[in-house]
C-alpha positions as CSV (number, residue, x, y, z in Angstrom):
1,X,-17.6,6.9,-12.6
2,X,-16.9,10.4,-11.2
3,X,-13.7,11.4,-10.5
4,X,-14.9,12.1,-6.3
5,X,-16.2,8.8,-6.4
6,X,-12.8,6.9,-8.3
7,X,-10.5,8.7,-5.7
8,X,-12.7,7.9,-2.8
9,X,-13.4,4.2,-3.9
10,X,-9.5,3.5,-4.7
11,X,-8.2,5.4,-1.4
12,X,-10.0,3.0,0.6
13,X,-8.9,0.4,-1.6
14,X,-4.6,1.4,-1.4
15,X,-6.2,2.3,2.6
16,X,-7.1,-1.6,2.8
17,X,-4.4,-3.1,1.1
18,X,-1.7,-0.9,3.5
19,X,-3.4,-2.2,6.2
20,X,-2.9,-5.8,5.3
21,X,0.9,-5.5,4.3
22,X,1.5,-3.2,7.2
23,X,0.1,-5.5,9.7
24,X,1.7,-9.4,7.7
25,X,5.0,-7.5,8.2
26,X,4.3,-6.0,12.1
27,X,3.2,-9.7,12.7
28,X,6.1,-11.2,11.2
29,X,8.9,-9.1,12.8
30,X,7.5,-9.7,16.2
31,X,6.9,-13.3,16.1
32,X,8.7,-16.1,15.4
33,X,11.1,-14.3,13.0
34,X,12.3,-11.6,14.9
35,X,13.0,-8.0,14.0
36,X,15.9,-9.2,11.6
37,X,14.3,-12.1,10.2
38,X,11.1,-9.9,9.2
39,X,13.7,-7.3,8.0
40,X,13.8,-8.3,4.1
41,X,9.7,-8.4,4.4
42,X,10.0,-5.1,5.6
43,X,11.7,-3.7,3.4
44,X,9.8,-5.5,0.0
45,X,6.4,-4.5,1.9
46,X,7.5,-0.8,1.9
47,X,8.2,-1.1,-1.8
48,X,4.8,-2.6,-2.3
49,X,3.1,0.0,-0.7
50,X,5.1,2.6,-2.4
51,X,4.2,1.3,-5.7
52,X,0.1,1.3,-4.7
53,X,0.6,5.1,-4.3
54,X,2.0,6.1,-6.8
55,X,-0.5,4.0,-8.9
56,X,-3.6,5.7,-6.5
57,X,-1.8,8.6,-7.5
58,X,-1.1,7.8,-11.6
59,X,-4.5,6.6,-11.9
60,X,-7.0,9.3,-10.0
61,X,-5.0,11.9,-8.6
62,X,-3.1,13.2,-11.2
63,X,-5.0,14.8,-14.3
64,X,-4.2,13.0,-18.0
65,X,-4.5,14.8,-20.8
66,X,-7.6,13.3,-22.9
């Protein structure tokens, strides 16, 4: 593949994936749960999401040495 198309393909990818997580923990905190209760879920999600960039980024973004 190209590198356009690998960045385009995995940003909708990490795009999709935030979008779930974001939403489970928006769903969770204002439910049943509570703010406090959806807290810890929160905070993991975050993580999660910071770990998908950083891989978007490791894996298309940034140029390797070949």
């Amino acid at each position: 593949m190209s590198r356009s198309v690998r960045i385009l393909v995995a940003l909708i990818g990490t795009g999709l994936m935030m979008t779930f997580v974001i939403g489970l923990s928006h769903s969770i905190s204002t439910g049943f749960a509570g703010y406090w209760g959806g807290f810890p879920f929160m905070i993991i999600a975050l993580f999660v999401i910071a770990l998908a960039l950083y891989d978007f980024w490791d894996e298309t973004v940034r140029k390797k040495p070949e």
